[in-house]
N, C-alpha and C positions, 0 to 999 in steps of 0.2 A: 218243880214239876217238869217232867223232862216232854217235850212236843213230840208226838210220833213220826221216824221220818216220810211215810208216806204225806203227812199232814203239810209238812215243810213242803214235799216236791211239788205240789198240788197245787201249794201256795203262790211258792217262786214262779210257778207256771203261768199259773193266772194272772202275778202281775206284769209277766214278759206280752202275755196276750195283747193286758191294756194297754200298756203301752206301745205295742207295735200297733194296733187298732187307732190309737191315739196320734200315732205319726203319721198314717195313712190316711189320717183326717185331715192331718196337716197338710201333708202333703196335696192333697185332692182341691181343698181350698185354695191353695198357692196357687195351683194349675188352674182352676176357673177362674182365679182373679188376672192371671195371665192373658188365657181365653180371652177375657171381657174387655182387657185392653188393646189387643192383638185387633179384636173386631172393630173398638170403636176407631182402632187406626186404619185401618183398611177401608173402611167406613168415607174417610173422607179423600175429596179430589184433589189431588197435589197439582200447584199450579205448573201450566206450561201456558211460556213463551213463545208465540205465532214469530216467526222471522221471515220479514218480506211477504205477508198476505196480500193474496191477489185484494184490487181495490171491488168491493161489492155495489151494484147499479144502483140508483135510487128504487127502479122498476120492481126488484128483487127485494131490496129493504123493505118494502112495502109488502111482498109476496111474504118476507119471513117474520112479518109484523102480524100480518092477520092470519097465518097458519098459528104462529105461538098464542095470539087469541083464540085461535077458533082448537087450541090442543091444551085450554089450562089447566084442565083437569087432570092432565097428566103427564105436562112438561112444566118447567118451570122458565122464565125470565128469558134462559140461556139455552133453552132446548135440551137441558139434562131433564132426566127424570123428576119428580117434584119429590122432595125429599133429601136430595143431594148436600150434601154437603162440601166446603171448602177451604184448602188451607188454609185461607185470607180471608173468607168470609165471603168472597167474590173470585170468576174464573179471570178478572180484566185484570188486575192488577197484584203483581207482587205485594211483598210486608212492608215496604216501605216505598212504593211507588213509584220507582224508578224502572218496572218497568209495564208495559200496559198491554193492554189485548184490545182490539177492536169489538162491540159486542157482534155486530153479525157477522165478523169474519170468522169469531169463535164459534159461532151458532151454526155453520157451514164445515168450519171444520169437524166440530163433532157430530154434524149431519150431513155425512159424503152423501147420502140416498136423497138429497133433498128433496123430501115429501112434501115442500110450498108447492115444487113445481108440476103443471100436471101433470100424473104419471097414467091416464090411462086413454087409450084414443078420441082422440077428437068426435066422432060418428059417433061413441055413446054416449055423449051428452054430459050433463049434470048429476055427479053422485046425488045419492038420497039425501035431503039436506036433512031427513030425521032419523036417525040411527038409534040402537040399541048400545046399551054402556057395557056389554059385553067385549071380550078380545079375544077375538080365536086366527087363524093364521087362515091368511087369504089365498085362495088360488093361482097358481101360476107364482110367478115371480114380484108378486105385488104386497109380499110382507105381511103385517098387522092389523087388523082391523074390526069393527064390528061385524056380529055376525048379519047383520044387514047391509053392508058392504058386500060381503061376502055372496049372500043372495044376488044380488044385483049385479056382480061378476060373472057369477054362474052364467045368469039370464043372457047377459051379452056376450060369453065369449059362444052357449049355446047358439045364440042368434049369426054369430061371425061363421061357427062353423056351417052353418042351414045355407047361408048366402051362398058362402063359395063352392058348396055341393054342387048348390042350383045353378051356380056362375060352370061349372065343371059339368054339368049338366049339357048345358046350352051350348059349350062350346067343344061339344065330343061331334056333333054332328057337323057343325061346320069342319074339324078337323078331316074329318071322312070325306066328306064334299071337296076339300081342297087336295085331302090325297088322291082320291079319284081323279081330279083336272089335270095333278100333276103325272099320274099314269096313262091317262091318254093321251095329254101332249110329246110323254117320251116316244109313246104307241107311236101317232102319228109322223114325228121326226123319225122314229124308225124304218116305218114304210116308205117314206119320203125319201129314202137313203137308197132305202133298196130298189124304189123304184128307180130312182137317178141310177142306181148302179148297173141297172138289167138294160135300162137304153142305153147306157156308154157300151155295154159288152155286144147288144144286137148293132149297133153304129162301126164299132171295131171288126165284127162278122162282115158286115157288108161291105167294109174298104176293103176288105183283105179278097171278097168275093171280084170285086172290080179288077 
């Protein structure tokens, strides 16, 4: 029984279809399992070697002891992010130990901004000690923080600016006052020139009258 060739082309078509369907399956798999390794390497922190860190105070170890307390929730140990992951398991030491990291020298070095220390002026006191576990971005140049932070910036830098209005206030009038003093004492020395000038010239009239 002879197969019609339309029947045949239809065929061979079909199977070229699954097949190429079937490599682009392959292929798509390969690439996500690529993908997934690609991420989980990227994923972790490859150690670095500190060379000659500055030595950290006791004052400050203590300053970068109860910030990484008082930030657990979302730093870890080392001042990375919590979650992080590491070559070695650790950012201190190489695979075989030969060579080491100081931990708060590392904790400094991946926190140039160090946030132990206070970053906001002295005259406004004590941040909120009870904040909200939100993170939105702070005012001005002060980075991160909760949005209750963020309130409490507002407030103060409003209050900074009220002050120096008032400070700018208070001191437009004395400006005025002293400009004034200084215009009449030029006034005065001016008169005081001319009149010196009108008696030297009636004194050189009258010798010359002699």
């Amino acid at each position: 029984m002879k197969i019609p060739a339309l029947v045949v082309a239809v065929a061979g078509a079909f199977l070229a279809l699954n097949a190429t369907g079937s490599n682009a399956r392959k292929s798509a798999k390969a690439a996500s399992k690529l993908t997934q390794v690609s991420v989980i390497k990227t994923d972790i922190l490859k150690f670095h070697h500190l060379k000659n860190p500055k030595a950290v105070s006791l004052e400050e170890k203590s300053l970068i002891d109860a910030w990484l307390y008082a930030q657990r929730d979302e730093v870890n140990m080392f001042g990375d992010a919590r979650g992080t992951k590491y070559e070695h398991g650790t950012p201190l030491k190489n695979e075989d130990g030969t060579k080491r990291n100081d931990k708060y020298a590392y904790v400094k070095w991946r926190r140039s901004d160090a946030p132990w220390i206070a970053r906001f002026p002295k005259h406004w006191g004590e941040e909120p000690a009870q904040q909200t576990r939100d993170y939105v971005k702070l005012p001005g140049a002060y980075g991160f923080g909760s949005g209750t932070l963020k309130r409490w910036i507002e407030e103060k830098m409003a209050e900074d600016e009220a002050a120096a209005a008032k400070e700018a206030a208070a001191a437009s009038p004395r400006r005025d006052a002293e400009k004034t003093s200084e215009t009449t004492r030029e006034e005065v020395v001016e008169a005081t020139s001319a009149e010196a000038a009108t008696e030297g010239a009636v004194e050189t009239t009258a010798g010359e009258g002699a």
